[in-house]
C-alpha positions as CSV (number, residue, x, y, z in Angstrom):
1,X,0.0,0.0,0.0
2,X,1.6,3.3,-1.5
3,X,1.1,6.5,0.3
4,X,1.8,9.7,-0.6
5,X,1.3,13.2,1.1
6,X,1.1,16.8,0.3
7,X,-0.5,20.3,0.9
8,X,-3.3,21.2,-0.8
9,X,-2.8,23.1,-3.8
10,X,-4.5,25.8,-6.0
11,X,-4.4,24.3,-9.2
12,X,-1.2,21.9,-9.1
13,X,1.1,21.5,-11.4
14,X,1.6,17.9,-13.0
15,X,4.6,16.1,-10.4
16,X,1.3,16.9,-7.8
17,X,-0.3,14.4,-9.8
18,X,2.3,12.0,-10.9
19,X,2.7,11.5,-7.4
20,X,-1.2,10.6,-6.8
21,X,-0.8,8.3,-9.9
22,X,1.7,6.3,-7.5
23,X,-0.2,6.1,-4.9
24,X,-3.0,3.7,-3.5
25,X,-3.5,6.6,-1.3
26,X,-2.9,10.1,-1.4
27,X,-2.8,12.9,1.8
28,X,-4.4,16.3,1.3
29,X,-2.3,17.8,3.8
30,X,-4.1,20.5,4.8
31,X,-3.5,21.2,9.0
32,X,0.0,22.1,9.0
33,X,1.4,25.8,9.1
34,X,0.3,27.9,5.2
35,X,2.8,29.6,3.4
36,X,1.9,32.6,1.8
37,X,2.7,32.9,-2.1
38,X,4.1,29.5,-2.7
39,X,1.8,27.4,-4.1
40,X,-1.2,27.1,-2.0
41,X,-2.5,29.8,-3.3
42,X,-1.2,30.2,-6.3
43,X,0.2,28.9,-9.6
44,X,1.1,29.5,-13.2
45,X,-0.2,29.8,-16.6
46,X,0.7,30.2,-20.2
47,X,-0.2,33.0,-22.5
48,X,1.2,34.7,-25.5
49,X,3.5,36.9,-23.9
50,X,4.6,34.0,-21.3
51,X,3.7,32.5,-18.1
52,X,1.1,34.5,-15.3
53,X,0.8,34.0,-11.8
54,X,-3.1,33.3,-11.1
55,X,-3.2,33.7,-7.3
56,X,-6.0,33.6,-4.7
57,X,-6.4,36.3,-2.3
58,X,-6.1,35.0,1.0
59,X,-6.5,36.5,4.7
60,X,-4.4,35.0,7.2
61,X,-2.1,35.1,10.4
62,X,1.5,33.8,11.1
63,X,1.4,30.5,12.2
64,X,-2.2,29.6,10.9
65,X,-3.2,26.1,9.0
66,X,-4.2,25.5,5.4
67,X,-7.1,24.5,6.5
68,X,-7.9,27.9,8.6
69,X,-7.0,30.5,5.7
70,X,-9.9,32.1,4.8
71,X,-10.0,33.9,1.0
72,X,-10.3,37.9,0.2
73,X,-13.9,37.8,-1.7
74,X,-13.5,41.8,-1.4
75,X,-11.8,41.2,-4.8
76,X,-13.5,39.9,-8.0
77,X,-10.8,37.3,-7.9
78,X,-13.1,34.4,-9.5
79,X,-13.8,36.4,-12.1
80,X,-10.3,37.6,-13.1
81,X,-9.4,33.8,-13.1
82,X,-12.2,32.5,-15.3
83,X,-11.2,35.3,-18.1
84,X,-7.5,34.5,-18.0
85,X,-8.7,30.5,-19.0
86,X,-11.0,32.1,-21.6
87,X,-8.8,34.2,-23.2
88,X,-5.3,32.1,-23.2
89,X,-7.2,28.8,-23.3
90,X,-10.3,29.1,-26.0
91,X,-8.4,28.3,-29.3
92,X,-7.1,24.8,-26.8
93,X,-8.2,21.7,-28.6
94,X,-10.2,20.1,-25.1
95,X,-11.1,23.7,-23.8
96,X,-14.8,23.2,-24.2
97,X,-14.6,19.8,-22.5
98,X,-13.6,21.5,-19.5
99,X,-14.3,24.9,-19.0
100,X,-18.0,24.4,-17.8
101,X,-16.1,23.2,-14.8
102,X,-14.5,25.8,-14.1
103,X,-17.2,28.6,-15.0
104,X,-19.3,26.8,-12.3
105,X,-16.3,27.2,-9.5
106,X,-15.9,30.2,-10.2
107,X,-19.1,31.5,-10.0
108,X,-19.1,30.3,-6.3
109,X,-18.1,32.5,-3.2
110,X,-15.3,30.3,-1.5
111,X,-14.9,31.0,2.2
112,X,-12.1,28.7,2.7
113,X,-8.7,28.1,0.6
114,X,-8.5,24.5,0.9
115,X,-11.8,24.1,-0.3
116,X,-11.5,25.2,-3.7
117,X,-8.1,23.7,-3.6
118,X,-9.3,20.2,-3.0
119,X,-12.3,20.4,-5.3
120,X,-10.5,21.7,-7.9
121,X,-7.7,18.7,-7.1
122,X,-10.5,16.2,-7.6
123,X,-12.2,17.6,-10.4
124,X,-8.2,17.6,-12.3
125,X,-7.3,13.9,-10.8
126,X,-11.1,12.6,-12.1
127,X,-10.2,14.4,-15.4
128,X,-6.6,13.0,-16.0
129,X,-8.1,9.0,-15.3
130,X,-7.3,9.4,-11.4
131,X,-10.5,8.6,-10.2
132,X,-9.9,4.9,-8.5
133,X,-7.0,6.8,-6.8
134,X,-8.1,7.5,-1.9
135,X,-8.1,11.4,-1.6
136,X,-8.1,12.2,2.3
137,X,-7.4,15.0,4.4
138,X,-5.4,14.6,7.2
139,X,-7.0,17.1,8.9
140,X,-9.6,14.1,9.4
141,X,-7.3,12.0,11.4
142,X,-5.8,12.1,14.8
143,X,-1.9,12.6,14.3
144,X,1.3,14.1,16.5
145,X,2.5,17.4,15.6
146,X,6.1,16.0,14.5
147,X,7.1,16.5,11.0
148,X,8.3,13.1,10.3
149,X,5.7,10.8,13.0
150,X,2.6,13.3,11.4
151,X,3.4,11.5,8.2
152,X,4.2,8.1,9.8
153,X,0.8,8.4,11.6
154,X,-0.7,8.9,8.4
155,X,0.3,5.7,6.5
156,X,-0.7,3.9,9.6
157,X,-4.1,5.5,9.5
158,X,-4.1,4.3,5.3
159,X,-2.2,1.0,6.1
160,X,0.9,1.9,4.2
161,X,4.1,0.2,3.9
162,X,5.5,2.1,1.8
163,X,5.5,6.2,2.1
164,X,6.2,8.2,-1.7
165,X,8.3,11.3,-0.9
166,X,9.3,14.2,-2.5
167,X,12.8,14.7,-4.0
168,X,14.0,16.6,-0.9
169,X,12.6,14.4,1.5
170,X,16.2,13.5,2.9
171,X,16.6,17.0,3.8
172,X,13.8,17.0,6.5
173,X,12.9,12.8,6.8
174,X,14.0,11.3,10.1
175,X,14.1,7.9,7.8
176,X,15.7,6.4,10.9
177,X,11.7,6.2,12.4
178,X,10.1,5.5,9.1
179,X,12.4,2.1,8.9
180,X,11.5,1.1,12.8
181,X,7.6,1.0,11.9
182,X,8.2,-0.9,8.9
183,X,7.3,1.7,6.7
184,X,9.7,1.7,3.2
185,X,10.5,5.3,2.0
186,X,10.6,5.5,-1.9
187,X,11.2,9.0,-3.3
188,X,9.7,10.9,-6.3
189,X,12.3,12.8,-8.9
190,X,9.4,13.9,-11.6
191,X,11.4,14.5,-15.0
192,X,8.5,17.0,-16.5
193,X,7.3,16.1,-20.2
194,X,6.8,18.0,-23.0
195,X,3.5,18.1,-24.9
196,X,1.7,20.1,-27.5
197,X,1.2,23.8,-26.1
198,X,0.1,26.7,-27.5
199,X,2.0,30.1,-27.8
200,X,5.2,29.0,-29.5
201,X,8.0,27.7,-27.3
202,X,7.1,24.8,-24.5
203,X,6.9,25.8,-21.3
204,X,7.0,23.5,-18.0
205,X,5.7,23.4,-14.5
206,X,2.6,25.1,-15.1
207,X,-0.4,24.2,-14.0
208,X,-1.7,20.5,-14.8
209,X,-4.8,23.1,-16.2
210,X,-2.6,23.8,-19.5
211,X,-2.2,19.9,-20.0
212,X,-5.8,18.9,-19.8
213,X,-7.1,22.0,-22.3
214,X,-4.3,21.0,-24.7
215,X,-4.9,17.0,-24.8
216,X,-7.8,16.3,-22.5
217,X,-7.7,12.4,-22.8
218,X,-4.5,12.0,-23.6
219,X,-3.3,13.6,-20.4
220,X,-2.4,10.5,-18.3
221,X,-0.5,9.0,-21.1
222,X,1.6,12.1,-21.5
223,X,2.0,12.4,-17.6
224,X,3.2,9.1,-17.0
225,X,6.0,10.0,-19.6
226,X,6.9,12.1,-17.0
227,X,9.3,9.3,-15.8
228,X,11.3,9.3,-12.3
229,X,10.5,7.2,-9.2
């Protein structure tokens, strides 16, 4: 049983779902500390004249969890959002597969950041053929504050032997307690793929957003030529 874990993000970019695609299980971590302006809030584009930020508006204080950051609906965020799709996505070959989706999200007042997050995180993994793939939060389950025994206590909870980190998990892993509860760490080095795009020269780690208007179906093929553990 594979396990993977990560904060919730707005609109992830396509390692977020390699990583569920390895996974029996995968960990909306959303009840540890939020980080303004990295990528729970945000993420990237493509237009003609290059990338764009897309970013929520958020209102929050040091020290607060994902799941407690409320969003700024004092700006007409949603709507900026749905015209920036429109007008860099509308000449995309699956754009009006999708974009109903996203009109209806939109046209909703979120309260909370990791709600849109995690619907929107479904809605993608559904889209790219993730559907059979365990979304929890962890938010749900009773864990220790610990970096390391938080994400032991997690496979536990899911019944995993085997935890899928990140690259840089030997930077913060105390792999030491992972191997004395029998847990195996395995760790993710995404090589990002390249794929038809539109506006000239290809451009990675964007949103997964700009692969599913560009090939729709053909998504989870070109994802899992991503390659890496």
């Amino acid at each position: 049983m594979i396990v993977s874990i990560h904060q919730p993000q707005y609109l992830p970019w396509l390692g977020y779902f390699d990583k569920i695609s390895k996974s029996n299980a995968f960990v909306l971590l959303d009840n540890v500390q939020f980080k303004k302006n990295e990528w729970q809030n945000r993420n990237r584009i493509k237009t003609a004249q290059g990338w764009q930020w897309l970013t929520v508006p958020v209102i929050h204080r040091l020290s607060q969890k994902i799941c407690e950051v409320k969003i700024n609906n004092t700006v007409a965020w949603g709507k900026k959002h749905l015209q920036a799709l429109i007008t860099n996505y509308s000449k995309a070959a699956f754009f009006k597969e999708h974009i109903a989706f996203f009109e209806q999200t939109y046209a909703q007042e979120w309260s909370s950041l990791v709600d849109i997050n995690i619907h929107i995180i479904h809605y993608l993994a559904k889209a790219l053929g993730l559907s059979d793939k365990k979304l929890v939060r962890a938010s749900g389950y009773e864990l220790r504050d610990e970096a390391t025994e938080r994400l032991i206590d997690l496979c536990k909870h899911l019944r995993g032997d085997v935890y899928l980190s990140g690259k840089d998990g030997p930077k913060y892993l105390n792999l030491a307690l992972f191997e004395k509860e029998g847990i195996q760490v395995i760790f993710q080095d995404y090589q990002h793929p390249r794929y038809p795009q539109l506006y000239g020269d290809f451009e990675p780690y964007l949103s997964a957003i700009d692969l599913l208007f560009n090939c729709g179906s053909e998504g989870l093929s070109i994802l899992k030529k991503g390659g890496g553990n």
